[in-house]
C-alpha positions in Angstrom: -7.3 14.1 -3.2 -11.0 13.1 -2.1 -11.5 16.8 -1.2 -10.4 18.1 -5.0 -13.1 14.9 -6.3 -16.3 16.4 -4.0 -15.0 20.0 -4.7 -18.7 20.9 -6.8 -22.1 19.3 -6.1 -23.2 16.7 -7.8 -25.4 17.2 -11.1 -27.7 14.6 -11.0 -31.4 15.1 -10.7 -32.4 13.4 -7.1 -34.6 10.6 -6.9 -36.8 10.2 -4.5 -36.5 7.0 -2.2 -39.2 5.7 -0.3 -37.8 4.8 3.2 -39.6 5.1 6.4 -42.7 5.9 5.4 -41.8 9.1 3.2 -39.3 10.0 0.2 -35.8 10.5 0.3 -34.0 12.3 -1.8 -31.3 11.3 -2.9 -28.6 12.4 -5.9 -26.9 8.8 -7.3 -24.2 9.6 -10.1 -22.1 7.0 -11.3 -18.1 7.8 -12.8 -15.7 5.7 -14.7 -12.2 6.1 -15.6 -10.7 3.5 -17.9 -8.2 3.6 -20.3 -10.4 5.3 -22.8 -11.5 8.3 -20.7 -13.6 9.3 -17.9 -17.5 8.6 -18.1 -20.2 8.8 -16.2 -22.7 7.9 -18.1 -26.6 9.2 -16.9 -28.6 6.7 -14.8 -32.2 5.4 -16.2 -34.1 4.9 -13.2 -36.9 2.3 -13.1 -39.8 1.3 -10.4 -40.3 -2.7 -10.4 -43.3 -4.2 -9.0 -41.9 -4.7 -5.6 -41.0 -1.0 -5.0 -37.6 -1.3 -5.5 -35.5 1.0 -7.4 -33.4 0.4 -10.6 -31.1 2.8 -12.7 -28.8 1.4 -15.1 -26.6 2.9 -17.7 -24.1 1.7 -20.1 -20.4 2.9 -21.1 -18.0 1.9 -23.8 -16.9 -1.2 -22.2 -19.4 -1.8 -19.5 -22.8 -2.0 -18.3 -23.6 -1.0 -15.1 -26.8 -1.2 -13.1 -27.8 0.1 -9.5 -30.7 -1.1 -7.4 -32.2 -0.2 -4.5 -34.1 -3.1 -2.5 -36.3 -2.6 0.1 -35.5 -4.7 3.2 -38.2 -2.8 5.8 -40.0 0.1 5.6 -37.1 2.4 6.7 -34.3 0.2 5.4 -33.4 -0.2 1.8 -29.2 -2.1 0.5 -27.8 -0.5 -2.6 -26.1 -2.7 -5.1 -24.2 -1.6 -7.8 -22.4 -3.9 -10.1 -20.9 -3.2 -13.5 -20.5 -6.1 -16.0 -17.7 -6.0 -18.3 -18.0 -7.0 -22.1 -14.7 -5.2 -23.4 -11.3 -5.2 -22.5 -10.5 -2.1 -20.3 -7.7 -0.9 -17.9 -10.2 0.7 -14.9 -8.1 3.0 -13.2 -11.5 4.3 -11.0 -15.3 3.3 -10.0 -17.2 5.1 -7.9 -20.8 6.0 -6.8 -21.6 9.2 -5.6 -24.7 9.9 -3.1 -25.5 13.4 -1.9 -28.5 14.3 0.5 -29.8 17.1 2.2 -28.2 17.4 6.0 -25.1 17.8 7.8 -22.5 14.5 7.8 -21.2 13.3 11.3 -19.5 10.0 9.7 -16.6 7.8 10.9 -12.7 8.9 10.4 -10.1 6.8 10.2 -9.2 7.4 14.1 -12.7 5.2 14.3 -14.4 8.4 16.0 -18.3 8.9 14.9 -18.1 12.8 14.6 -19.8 15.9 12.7 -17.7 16.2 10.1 -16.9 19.9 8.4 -14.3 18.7 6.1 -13.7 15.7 3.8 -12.6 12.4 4.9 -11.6 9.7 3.0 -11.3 6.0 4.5 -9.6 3.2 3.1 -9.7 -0.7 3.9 -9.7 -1.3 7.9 -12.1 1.7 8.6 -16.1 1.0 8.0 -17.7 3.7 6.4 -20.9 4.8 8.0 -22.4 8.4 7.3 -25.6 9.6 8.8 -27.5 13.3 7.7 -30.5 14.3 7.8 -32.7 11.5 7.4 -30.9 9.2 6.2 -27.8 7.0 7.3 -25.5 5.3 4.7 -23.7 1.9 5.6 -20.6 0.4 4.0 -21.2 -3.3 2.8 -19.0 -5.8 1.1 -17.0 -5.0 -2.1 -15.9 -1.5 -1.7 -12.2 -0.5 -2.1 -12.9 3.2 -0.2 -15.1 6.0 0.7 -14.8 9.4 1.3 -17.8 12.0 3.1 -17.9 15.4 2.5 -20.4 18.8 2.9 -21.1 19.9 -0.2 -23.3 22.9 -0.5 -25.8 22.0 2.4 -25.8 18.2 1.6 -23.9 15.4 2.7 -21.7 13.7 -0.4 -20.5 9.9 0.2 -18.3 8.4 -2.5 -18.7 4.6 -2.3 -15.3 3.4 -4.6 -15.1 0.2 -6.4 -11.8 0.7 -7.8 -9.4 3.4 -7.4 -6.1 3.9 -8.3 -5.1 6.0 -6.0 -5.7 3.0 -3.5 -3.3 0.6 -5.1 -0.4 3.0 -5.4 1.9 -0.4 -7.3 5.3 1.4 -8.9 8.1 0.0 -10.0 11.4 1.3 -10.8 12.1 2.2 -14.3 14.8 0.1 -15.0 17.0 -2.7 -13.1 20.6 -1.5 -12.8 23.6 -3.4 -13.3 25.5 -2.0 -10.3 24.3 0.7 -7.7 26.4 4.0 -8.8 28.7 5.4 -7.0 28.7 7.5 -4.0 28.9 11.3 -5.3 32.3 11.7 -3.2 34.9 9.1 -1.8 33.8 7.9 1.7 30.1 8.9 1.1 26.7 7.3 0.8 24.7 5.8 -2.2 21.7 8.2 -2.5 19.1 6.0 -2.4 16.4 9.1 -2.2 17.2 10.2 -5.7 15.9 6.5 -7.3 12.6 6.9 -5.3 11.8 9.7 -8.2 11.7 7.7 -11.1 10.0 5.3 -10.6 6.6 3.9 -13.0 3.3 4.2 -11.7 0.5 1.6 -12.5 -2.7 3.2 -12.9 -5.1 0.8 -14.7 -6.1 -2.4 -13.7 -7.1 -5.2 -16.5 -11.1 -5.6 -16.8 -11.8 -8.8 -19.5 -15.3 -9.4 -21.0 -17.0 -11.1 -18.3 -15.2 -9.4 -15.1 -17.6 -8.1 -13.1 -17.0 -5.0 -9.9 -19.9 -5.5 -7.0 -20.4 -3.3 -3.6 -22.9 -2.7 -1.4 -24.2 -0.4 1.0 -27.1 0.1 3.0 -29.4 3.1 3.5 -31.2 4.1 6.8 -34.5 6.4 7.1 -33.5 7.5 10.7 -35.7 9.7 12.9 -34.2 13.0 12.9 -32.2 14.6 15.7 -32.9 10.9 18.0 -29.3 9.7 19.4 -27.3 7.2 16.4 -25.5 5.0 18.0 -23.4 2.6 15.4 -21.4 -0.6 16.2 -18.0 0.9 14.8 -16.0 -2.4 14.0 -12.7 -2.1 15.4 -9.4 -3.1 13.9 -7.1 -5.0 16.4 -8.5 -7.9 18.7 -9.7 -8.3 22.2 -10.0 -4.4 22.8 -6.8 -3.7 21.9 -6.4 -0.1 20.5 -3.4 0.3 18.2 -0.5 -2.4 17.2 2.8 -2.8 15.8 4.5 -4.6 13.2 8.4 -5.1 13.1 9.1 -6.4 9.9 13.5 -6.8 10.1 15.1 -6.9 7.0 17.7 -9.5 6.2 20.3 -7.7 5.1 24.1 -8.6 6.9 22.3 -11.3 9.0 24.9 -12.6 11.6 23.6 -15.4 13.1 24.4 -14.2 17.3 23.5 -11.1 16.4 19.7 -12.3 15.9 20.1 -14.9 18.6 21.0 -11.5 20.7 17.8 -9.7 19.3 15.6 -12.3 20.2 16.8 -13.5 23.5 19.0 -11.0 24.6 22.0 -12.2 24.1 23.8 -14.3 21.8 24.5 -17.2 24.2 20.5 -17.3 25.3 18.4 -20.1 24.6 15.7 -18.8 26.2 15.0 -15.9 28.9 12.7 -12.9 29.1 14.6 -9.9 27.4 14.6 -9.8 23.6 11.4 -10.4 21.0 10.6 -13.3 21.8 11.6 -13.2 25.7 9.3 -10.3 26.0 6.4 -12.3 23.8 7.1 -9.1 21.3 6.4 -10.3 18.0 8.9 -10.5 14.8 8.0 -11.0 11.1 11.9 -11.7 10.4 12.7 -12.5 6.9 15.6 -14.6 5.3 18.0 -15.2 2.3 17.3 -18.9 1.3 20.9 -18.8 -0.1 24.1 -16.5 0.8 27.3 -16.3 2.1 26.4 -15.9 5.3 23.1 -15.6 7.5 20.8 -17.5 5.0 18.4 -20.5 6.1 21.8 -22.9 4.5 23.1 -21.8 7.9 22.3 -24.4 10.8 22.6 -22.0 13.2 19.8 -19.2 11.2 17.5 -22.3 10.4 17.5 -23.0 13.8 16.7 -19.3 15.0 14.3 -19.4 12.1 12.2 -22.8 14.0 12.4 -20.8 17.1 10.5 -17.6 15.5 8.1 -20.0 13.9 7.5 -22.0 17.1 7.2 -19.3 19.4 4.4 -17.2 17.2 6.6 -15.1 14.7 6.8 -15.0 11.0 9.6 -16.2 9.0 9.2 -14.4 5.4 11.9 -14.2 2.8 13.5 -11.4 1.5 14.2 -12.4 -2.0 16.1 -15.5 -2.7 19.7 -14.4 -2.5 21.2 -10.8 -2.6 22.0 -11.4 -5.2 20.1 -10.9 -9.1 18.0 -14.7 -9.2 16.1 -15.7 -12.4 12.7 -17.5 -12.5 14.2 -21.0 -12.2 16.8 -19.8 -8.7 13.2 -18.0 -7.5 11.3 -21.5 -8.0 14.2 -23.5 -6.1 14.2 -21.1 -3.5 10.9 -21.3 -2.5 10.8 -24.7 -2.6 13.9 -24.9 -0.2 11.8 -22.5 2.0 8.6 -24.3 2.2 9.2 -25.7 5.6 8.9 -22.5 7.3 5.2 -22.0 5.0 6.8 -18.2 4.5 3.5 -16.1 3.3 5.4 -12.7 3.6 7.9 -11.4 0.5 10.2 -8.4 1.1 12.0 -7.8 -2.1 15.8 -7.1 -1.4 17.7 -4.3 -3.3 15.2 -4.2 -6.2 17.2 -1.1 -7.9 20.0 -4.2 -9.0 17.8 -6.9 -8.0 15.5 -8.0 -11.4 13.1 -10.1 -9.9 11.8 -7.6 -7.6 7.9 -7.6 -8.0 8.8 -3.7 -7.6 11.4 -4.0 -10.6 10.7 -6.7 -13.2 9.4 -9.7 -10.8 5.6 -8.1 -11.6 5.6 -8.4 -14.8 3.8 -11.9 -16.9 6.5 -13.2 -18.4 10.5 -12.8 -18.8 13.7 -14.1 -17.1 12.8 -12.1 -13.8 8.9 -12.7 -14.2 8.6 -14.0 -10.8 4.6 -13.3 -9.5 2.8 -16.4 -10.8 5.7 -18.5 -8.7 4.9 -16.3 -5.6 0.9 -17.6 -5.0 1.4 -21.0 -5.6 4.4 -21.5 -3.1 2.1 -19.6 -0.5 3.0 -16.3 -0.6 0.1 -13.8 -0.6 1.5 -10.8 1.2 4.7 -8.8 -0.4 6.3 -5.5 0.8 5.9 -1.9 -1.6 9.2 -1.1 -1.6 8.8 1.9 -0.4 8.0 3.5 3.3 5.7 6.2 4.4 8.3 9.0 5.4 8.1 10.3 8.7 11.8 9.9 10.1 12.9 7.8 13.1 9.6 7.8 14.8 6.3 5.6 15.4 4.1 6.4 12.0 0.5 5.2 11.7 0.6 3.8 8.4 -3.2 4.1 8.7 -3.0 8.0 9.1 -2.2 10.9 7.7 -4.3 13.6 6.0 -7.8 12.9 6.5 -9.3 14.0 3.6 -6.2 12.2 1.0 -6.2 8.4 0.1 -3.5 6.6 2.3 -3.4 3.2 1.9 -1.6 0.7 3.9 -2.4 -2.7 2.0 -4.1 -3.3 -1.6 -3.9 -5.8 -3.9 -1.8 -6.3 -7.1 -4.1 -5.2 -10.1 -2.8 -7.5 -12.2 -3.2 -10.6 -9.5 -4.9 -9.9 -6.6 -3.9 -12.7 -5.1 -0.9 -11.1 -3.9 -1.5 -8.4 -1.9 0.9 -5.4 -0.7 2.1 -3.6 2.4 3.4 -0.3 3.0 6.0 0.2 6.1 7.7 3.1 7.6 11.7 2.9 7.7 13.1 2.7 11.5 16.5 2.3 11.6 18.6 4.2 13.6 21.4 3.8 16.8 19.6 2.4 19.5 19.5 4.9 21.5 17.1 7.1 18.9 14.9 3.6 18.3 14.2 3.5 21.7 13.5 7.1 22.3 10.5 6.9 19.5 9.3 4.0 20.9 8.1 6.1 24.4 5.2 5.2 26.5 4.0 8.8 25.1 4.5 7.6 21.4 2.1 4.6 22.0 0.0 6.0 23.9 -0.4 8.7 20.8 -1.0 5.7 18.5 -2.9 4.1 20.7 -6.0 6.9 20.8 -5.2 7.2 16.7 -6.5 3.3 16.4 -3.1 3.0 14.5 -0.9 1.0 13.2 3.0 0.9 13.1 5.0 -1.1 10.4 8.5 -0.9 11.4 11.2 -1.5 8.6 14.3 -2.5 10.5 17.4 -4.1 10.2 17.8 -5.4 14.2 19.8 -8.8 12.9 23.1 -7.4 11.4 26.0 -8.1 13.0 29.3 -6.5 13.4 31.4 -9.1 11.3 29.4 -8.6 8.8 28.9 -4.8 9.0 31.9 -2.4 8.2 30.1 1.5 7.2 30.8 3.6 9.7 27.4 4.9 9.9 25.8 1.4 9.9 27.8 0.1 12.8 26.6 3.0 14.8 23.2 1.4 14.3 23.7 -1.9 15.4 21.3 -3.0 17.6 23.7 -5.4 19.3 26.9 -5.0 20.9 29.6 -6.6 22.3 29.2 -8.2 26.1 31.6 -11.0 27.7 30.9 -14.0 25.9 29.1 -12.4 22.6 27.1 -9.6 21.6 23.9 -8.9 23.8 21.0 -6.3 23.0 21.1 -2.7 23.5 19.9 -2.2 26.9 18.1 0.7 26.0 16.5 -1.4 23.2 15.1 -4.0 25.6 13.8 -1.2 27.9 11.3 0.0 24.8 9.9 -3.7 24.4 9.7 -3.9 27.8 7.3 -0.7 27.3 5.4 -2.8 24.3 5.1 -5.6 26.5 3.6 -3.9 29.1 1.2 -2.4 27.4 0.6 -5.7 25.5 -0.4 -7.3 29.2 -2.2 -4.4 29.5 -4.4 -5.1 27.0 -4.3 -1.8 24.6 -1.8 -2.8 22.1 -1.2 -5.3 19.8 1.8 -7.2 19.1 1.1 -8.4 15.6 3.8 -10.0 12.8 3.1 -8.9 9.0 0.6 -12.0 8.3 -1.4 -11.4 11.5 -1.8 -7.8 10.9 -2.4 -7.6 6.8 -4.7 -11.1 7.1 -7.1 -9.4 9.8 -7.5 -5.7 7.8 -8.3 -8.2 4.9 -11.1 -10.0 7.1 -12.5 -7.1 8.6 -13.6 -6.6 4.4 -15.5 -9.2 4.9 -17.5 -7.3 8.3 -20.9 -6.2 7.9 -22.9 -4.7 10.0 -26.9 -4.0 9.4 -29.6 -2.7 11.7 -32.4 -4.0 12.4 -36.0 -2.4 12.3 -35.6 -3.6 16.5 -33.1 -1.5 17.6 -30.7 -3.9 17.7 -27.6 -4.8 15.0 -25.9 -8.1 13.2 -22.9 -8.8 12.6 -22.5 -10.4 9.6 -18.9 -12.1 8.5 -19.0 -12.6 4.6 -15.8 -14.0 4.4 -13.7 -17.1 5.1 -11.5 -16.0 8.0 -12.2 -16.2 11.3 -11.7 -12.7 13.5 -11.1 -13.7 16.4 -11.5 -11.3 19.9 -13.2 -8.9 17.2 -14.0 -5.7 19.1 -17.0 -3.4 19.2 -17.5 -0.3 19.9 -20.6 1.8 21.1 -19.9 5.6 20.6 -21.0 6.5 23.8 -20.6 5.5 27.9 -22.3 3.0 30.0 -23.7 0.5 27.4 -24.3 -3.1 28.3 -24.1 -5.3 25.2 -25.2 -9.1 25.1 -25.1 -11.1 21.9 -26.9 -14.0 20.4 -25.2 -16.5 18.1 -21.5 -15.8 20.3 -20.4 -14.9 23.5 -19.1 -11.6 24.9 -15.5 -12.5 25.5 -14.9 -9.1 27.8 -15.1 -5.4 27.6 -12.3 -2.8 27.0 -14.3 0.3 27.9 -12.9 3.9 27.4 -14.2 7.2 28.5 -17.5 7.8 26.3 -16.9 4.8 25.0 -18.5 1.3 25.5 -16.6 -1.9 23.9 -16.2 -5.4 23.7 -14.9 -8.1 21.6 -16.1 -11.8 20.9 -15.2 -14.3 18.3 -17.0 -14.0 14.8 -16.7 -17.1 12.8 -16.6 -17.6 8.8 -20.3 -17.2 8.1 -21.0 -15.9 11.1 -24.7 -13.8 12.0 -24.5 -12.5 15.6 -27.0 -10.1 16.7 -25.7 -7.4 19.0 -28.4 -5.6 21.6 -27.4 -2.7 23.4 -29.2 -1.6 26.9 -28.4 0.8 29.4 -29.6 0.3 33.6 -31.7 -2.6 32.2 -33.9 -0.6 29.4 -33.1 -1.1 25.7 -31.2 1.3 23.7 -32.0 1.5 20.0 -28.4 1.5 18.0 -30.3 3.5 15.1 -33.6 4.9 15.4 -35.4 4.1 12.7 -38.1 6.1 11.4 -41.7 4.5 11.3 -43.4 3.2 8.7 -46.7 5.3 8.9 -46.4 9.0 7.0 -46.1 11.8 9.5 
């Protein structure tokens, strides 16, 4: 936990900054965790001829260096970058800051705040940190941050790498057959597997490999208003979305028809996902029994999802155990649908999970360097964030702990994974969680909501007692039709869809925008005023902005202003913010400029 890491003050000597016409003081400490240890090797700071700062330091398998580059008078960016020349498993990176002052920073609700505890925010949530004199900035490259008080200063942890933010496990061994229930009649206790399963703490560093971030540092006039541009997550003012990511297991063809059009016999209508415009991330066997894409009537339901602005994904190939060679046809079978999204089915039996043996370089299940090369680039966890049949913010929980809802996989980051939080229930109980109330609660929490559900089984193909009481279909004259009470709660996301406050994302929509908003950067400028800076190559489109307090007009040069989504005490709006993109944001208020972050001035008090 980020509040065990800040627990004592830090023991560097501070250095002393020159920003805004004066010295800062600031503690820099650097730490290490690798295979061989933890170090934190002492920082040799250095003044070069254009006033800049640099400290370097060297570890067993690393060099690392830290500068400090002035930009304006109050405005200097902090790089540090460590250079690899030995092989190493980094399990953490991190630079810690401390100054004198009181943090107000922003939490992972996106509220700018005073802050008397720790927080800790992951990717999706900009780090920005002001004390004192001096305001801290998150730039490209870092994996996290936390802010804490610590004894009269204000501690920020800018994270490189971290464990702890790539929670990857997989089970300890792949099972022949799932055991049997403890008594006849009873249930598989899937719970008790969830305990033993391996966790992956290091991530391979070869000579060479080089970790960069950056931040940037603020000499701020103290006690004047800070006003930052806090990025926001979901587009065009919306405040919170959802995810249903449905599960393949006992497909029945009418059964999904029913799900996404209301009933079985629909082609069309407005109950259902995609009647209501609700968004699906459905996945699919390739090859089974019954329900795969070799059914004309899935691959047909599976063109409709695709056409209408869902997400076909697979979940594994078959249910069944598939070696490399099964895996490689199967995606090739696929590739019509362009599937980006994996959902590994049953990986306690099933080898080729990624979460069972599928990770892993080489073997008969080796399956990850098929995955990026057929497309794929997002994969489920295998496991949910518990919090029963309710609406969970994957985005939440304790503050001041590391809860991650995407990361990459250490060993190729070019898959990334996604966490989700199991919903499956009669559904009657679905659709009491998913209350006006419940949304509007992740609404004001900025959140998000990554359903697991199995909405597309069908009664031929389901026969448990307690599995048939959570259909989501049932029978109507002339097939199976949606659960009323089902319909009612996406009528309730709908509406608030039109509305504007909430998103209705699939899997690729949602996990490809956190990614981009990485990518955000957002520096001040000695003017008042503040760019926005996207580093990366995705476009974030409707990307909203907000102003931490009420009645502030924005305009923009280098984009439009595409509309505002105001709140109480808050000021927002969203525009489009192209690959490469610089827009410069200027905030005024009854026609008189309003300076985003005061700077100090360059002359000495």
């Amino acid at each position: 936990m980020l509040s065990l890491v800040v627990a004592a003050a830090l023991a560097a000597a501070p250095i002393d900054v020159p920003l805004g016409g004066s010295a800062v003081p600031i503690r820099i400490e650097l730490e290490v965790r690798t295979s061989s240890g933890r170090s934190s090797p002492a920082l040799g700071w250095a003044t070069r001829p254009d006033g800049g700062l640099t400290g370097s330091a060297a570890g067993q398998a690393f060099d690392a260096e830290v500068r400090l580059d002035p930009v304006a008078p109050a405005i200097a960016v902090l790089d540090v970058r460590l250079a690899w020349r030995a092989e190493a498993g980094l399990e953490r990176a991190a630079l810690r800051l401390a100054w004198p002052g009181a943090p107000r920073a922003i939490a992972r609700d996106l509220s700018f705040a005073p802050r008397e505890h720790p927080i800790r925010v992951s990717r999706g949530t900009p780090l920005l940190a002001a004390a004192g004199r001096l305001v801290v900035a998150g730039g490209p490259g870092l994996t996290a941050a936390g802010v804490a008080p610590v004894a009269g200063e204000t501690d920020v942890e800018l994270l490189l790498d971290d464990a702890v933010e790539r929670p990857f496990s997989t089970y300890e061994a792949c099972l022949d057959r799932l055991p049997a229930p403890p008594e006849p009649g009873g249930q598989v206790q899937f719970a008790a597997f969830e305990e033993r399963r391996r966790e992956h703490l290091l991530a391979p560093r070869h000579p060479g490999d080089v970790d960069a971030a950056r931040a940037s540092l603020y000499a701020v006039v103290p006690g004047a208003p800070i006003l930052p541009v806090v990025v926001e997550r979901w587009p065009r003012g919306a405040r919170a979305a959802v995810v249903f990511t449905d599960h393949a297991d006992r497909t029945d063809a009418g059964a999904l028809r029913a799900v996404l059009w209301g009933r079985s016999d629909a082609t069309g209508g407005e109950r259902g996902f995609l009647g209501r415009g609700v968004r699906l991330t459905r996945t699919f066997f390739v090859h089974a029994r019954r329900g795969s894409l070799d059914d004309p009537a899935v691959r047909a339901l599976a063109d409709e999802l695709a056409e209408r602005g869902s997400e076909v994904a697979l979940h594994s190939i078959t249910p069944d155990r598939d070696e490399r060679g099964a895996v490689r046809a199967g995606l090739d079978a696929a590739a019509r649908w362009r599937p980006v999204t994996w959902i590994d089915h049953e990986p306690y039996t099933n080898c080729e999970a990624l979460s069972s043996e599928g990770w892993r370089a080489d073997g008969r299940f080796a399956i990850r360097d098929l995955l990026a090369p057929a497309g794929i680039r997002w994969a489920w966890a295998a496991g949910d964030v518990r919090g029963g049949t309710r609406i969970v913010n994957v985005l939440g929980g304790d503050p001041s702990s590391p809860h991650p809802a995407i990361y990459p996989l250490a060993t190729d980051p070019r898959l990334w994974l996604f966490r989700s939080s199991l919903f499956y229930a009669s559904p009657a109980q679905l659709a009491a969680a998913l209350s006006d109330d419940a949304l509007a609660a992740l609404e004001r929490e900025r959140g998000l909501f990554v359903a697991h559900t199995y909405l597309g089984a069908g009664p031929g193909e389901t026969h448990d007692p307690e599995h048939v009481a959570r259909l989501a279909v049932r029978a109507a004259p002339g097939g199976l039709e949606l659960a009323p009470e089902l319909d009612a709660a996406l009528a309730r996301i709908e509406a608030r869809v039109r509305a504007g406050t909430l998103a209705s994302l699939t899997w690729a929509e949602a996990g490809d925008r956190l990614r981009a908003l990485g990518d955000v950067e957002v520096a001040y400028l000695p003017d008042g005023a503040a760019e926005l800076r996207n580093l990366g190559p995705t476009p974030i489109h409707g990307l909203t902005v907000a102003i931490p307090t009420a009645g502030i007009d924005l305009s923009a040069e280098g984009a439009a202003i595409l509309g505002r989504a105001d709140l109480p005490g808050i000021s927002r709006a969203f525009l489009d913010l192209p690959p490469g993109a610089r827009v410069v944001l200027r905030a005024s208020s009854a026609g008189a400029p309003v300076s985003l972050l005061p700077l100090a001035s360059s002359a000495p008090p």
